[in-house]
Residue frames as a rotation matrix with the C-alpha (Angstrom) as fourth column:
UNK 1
0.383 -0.911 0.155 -9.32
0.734 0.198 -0.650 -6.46
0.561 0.362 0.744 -15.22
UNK 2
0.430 -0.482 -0.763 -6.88
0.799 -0.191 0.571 -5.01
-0.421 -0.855 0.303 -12.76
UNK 3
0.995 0.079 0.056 -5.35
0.083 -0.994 -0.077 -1.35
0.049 0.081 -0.995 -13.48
UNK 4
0.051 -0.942 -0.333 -1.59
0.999 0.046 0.023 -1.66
-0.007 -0.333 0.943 -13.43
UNK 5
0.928 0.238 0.285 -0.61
0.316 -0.909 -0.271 2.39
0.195 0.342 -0.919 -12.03
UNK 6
0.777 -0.627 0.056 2.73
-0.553 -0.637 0.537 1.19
-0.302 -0.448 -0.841 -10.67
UNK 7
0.328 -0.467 -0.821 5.52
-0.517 0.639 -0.570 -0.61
0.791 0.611 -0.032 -12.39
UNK 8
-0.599 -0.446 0.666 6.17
-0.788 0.182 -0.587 -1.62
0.140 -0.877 -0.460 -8.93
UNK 9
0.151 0.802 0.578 2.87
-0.698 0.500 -0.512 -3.48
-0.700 -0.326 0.636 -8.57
UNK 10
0.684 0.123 -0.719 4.25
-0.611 0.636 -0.472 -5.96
0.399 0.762 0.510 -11.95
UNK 11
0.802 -0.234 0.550 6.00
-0.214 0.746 0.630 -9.02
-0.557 -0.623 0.549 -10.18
UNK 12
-0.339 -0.441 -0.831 9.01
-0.925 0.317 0.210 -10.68
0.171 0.840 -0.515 -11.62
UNK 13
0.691 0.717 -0.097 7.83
-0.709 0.644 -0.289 -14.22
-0.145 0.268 0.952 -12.91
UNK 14
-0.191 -0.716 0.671 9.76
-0.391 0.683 0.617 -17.48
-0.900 -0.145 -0.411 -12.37
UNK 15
-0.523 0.096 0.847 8.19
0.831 0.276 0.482 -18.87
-0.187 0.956 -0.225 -16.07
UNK 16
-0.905 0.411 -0.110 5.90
-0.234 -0.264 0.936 -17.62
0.355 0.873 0.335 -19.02
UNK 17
-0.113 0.947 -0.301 2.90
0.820 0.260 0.510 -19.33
0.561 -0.189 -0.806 -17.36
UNK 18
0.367 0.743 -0.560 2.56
0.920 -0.380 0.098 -17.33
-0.140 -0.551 -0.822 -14.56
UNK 19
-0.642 -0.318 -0.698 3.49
0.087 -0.934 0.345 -14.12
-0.762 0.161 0.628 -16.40
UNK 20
-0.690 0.712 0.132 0.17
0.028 -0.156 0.987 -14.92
0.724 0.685 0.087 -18.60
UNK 21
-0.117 0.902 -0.416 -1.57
0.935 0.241 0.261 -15.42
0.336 -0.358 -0.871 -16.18
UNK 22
-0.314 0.086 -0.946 -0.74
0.735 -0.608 -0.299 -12.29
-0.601 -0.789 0.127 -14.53
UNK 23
-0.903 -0.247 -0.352 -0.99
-0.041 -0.765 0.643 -10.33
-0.428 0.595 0.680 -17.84
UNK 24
-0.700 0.692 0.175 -4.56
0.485 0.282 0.828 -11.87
0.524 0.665 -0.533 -18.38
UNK 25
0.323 0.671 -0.667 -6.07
0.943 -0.289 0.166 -10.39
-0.081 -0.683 -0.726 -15.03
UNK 26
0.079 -0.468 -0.880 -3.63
0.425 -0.783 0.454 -6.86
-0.902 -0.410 0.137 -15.51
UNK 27
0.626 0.152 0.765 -3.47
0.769 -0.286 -0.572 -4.38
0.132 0.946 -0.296 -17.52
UNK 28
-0.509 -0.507 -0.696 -1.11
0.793 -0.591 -0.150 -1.31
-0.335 -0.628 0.703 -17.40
UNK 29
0.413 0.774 -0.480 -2.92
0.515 -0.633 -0.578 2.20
-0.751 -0.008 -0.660 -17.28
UNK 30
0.604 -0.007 0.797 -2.53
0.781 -0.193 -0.594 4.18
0.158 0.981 -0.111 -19.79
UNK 31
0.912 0.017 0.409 -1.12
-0.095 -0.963 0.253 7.24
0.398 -0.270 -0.877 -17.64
UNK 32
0.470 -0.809 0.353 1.59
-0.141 0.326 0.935 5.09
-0.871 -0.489 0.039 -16.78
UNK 33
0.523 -0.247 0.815 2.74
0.796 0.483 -0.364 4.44
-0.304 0.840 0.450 -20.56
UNK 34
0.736 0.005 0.677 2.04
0.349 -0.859 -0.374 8.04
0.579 0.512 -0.634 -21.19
UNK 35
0.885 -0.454 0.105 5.01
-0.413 -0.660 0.628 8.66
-0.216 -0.599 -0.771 -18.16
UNK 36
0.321 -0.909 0.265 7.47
0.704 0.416 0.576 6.52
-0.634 0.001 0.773 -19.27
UNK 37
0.528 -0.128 0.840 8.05
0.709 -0.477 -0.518 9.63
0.467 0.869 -0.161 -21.88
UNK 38
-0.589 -0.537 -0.604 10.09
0.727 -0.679 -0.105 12.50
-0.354 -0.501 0.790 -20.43
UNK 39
0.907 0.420 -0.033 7.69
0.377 -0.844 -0.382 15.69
-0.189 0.334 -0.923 -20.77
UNK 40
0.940 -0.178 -0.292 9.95
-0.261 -0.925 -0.276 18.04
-0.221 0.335 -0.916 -22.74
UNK 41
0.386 -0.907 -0.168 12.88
-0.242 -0.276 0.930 16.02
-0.890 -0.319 -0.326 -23.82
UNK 42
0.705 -0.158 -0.692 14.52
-0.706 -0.260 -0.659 16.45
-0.076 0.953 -0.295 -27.19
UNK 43
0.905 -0.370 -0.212 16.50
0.248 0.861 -0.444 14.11
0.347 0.349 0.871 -28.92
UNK 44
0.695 -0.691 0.198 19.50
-0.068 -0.336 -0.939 16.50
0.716 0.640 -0.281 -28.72
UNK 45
-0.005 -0.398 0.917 19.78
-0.967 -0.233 -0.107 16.37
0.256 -0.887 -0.384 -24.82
UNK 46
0.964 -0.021 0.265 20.81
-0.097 0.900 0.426 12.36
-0.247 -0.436 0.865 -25.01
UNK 47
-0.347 -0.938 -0.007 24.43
-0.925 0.341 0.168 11.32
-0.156 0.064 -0.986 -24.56
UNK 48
0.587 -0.074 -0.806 25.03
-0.264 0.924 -0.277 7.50
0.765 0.376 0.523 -26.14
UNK 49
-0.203 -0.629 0.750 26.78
-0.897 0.427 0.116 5.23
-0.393 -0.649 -0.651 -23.33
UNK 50
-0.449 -0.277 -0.850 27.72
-0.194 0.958 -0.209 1.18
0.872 0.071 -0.484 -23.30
UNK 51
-0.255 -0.276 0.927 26.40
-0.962 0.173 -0.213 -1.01
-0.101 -0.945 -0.310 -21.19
UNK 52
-0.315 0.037 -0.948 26.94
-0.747 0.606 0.272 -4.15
0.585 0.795 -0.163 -20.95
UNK 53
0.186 0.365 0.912 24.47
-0.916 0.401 0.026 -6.73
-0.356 -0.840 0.409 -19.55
UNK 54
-0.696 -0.494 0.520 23.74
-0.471 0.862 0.189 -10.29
-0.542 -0.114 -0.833 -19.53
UNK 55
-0.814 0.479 -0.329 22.12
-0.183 0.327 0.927 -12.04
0.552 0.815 -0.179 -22.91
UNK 56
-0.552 0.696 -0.459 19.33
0.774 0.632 0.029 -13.64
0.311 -0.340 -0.888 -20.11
UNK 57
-0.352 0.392 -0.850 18.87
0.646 -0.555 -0.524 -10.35
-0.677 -0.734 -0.058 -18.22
UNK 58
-0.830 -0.134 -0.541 18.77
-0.376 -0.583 0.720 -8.41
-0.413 0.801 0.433 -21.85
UNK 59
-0.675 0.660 -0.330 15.98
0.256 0.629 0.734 -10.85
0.692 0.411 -0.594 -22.90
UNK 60
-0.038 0.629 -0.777 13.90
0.974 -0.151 -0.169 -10.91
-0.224 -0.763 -0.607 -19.55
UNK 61
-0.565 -0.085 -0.821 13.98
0.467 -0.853 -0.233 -6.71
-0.680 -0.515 0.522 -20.12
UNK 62
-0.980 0.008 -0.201 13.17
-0.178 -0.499 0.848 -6.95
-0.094 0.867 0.490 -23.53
UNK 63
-0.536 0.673 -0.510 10.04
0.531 0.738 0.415 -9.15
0.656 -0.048 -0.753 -22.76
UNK 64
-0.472 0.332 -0.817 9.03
0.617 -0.537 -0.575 -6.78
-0.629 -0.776 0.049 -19.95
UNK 65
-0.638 -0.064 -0.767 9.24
-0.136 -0.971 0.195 -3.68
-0.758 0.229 0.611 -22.25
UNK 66
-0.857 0.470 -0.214 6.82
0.112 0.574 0.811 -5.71
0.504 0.671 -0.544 -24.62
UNK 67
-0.359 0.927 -0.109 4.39
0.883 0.375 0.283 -6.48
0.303 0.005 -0.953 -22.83
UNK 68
-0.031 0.364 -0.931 4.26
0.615 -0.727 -0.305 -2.89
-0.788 -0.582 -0.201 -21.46
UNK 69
0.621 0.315 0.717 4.60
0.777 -0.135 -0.614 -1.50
-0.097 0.939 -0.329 -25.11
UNK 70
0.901 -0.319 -0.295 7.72
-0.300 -0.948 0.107 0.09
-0.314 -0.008 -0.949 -24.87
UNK 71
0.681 -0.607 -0.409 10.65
-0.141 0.441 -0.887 0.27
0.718 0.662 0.215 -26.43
UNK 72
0.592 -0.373 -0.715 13.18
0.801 0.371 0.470 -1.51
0.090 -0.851 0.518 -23.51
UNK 73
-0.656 -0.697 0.289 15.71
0.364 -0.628 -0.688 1.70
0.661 -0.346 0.666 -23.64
UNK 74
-0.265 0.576 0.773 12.83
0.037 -0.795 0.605 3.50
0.964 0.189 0.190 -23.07
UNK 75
0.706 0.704 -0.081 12.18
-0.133 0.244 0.961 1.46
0.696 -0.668 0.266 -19.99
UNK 76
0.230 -0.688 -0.689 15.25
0.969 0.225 0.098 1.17
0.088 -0.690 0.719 -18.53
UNK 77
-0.531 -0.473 0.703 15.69
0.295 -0.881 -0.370 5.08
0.794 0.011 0.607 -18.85
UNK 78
0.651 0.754 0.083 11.86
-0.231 0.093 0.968 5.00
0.723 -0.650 0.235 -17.27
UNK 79
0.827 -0.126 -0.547 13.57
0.426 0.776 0.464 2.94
0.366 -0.617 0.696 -14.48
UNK 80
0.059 -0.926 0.372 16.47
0.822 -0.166 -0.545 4.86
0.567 0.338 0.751 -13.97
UNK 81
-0.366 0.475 0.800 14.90
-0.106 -0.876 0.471 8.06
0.924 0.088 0.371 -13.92
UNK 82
0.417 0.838 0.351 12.75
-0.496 -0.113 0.861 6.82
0.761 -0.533 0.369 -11.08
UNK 83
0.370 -0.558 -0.743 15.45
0.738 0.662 -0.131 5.31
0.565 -0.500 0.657 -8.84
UNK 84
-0.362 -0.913 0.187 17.38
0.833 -0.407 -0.374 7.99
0.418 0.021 0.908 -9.30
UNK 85
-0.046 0.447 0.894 14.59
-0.583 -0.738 0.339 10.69
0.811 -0.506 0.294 -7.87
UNK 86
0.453 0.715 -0.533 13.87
0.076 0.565 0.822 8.46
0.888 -0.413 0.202 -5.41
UNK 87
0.270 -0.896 -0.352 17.34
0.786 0.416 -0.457 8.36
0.556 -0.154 0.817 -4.38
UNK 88
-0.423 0.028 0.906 17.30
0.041 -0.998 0.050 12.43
0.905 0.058 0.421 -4.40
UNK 89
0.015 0.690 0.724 14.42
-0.306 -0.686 0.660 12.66
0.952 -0.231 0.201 -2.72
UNK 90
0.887 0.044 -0.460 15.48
0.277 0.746 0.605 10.23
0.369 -0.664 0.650 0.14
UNK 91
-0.309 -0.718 -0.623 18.82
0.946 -0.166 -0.278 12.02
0.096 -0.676 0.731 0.68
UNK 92
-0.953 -0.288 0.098 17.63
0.232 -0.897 -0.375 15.57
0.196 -0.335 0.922 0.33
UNK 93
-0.454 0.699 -0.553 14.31
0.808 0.061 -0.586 16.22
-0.376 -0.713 -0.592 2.43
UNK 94
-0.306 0.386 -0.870 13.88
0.132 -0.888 -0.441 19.53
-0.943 -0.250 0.220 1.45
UNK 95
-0.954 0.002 -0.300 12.79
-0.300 0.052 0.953 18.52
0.018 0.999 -0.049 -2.32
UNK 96
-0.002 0.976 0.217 9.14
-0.809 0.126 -0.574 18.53
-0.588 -0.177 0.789 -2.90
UNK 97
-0.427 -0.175 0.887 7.78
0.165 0.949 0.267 14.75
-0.889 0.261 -0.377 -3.88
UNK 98
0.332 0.778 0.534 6.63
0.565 0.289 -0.773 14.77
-0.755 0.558 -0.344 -7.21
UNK 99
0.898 -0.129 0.420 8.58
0.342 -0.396 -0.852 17.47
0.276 0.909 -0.312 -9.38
UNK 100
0.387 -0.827 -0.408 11.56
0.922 0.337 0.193 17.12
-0.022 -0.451 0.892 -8.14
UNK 101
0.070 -0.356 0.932 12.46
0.352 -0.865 -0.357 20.97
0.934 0.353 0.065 -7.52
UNK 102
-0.645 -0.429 -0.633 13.31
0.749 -0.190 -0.635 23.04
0.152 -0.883 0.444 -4.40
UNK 103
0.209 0.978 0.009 11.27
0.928 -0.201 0.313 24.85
0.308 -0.057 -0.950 -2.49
C-alpha cells in the first residue's frame, strides 16, 4: 500500500469507482493528518466568516475530508493555509521554505 505524504499526490475522481480503487492501493501518512492541525492554535484566534459554495462542490469536499479523516473545515483551512504560503513564498524570495519566517 502506497504512502499518501502529499495531498497533492490524491487525484480528483470522475466517479466512486475509481476513487476506491485509488483508496484501496493509498493510504494517507499519518504525518500528513497530524499537519492538517495548526501547531499552537487556540480556539480563541478564529474569526467565523460565510462562504458560500455549491451543494455538489460542498459534497465532493465533504467526501474528500472523509476519507482523509478530517473534519472538511479542517481541510479547507489545511488547504488554504497551504496556498496561501505558497503564494508568500513565491512572491517574497527572501522567506525561508518551510516556516514561513524571515531571515
Amino acid at each position: 500500500m502506497n504512502a499518501i505524504t502529499n495531498w497533492d499526490e490524491v487525484p480528483l475522481f470522475d466517479n466512486e469507482e475509481a476513487e476506491a480503487a485509488f483508496w484501496a492501493e493509498n493510504r494517507v501518512d499519518l504525518r500528513l493528518m497530524e499537519s492538517a492541525v495548526a501547531p499552537g492554535a487556540e480556539m480563541s484566534e478564529s474569526v467565523t466568516i460565510t462562504l458560500r459554495l455549491d451543494p455538489r462542490m460542498l459534497a465532493r469536499i465533504k467526501r474528500l475530508a472523509r476519507m482523509r479523516f478530517l473534519n472538511y473545515q479542517s481541510m479547507i483551512k489545511q488547504w488554504l493555509s497551504e496556498r496561501m504560503e505558497g503564494e508568500f513564498r513565491e512572491r517574497n524570495p527572501e522567506v525561508r521554505a518551510g516556516n514561513g519566517r524571515y531571515l
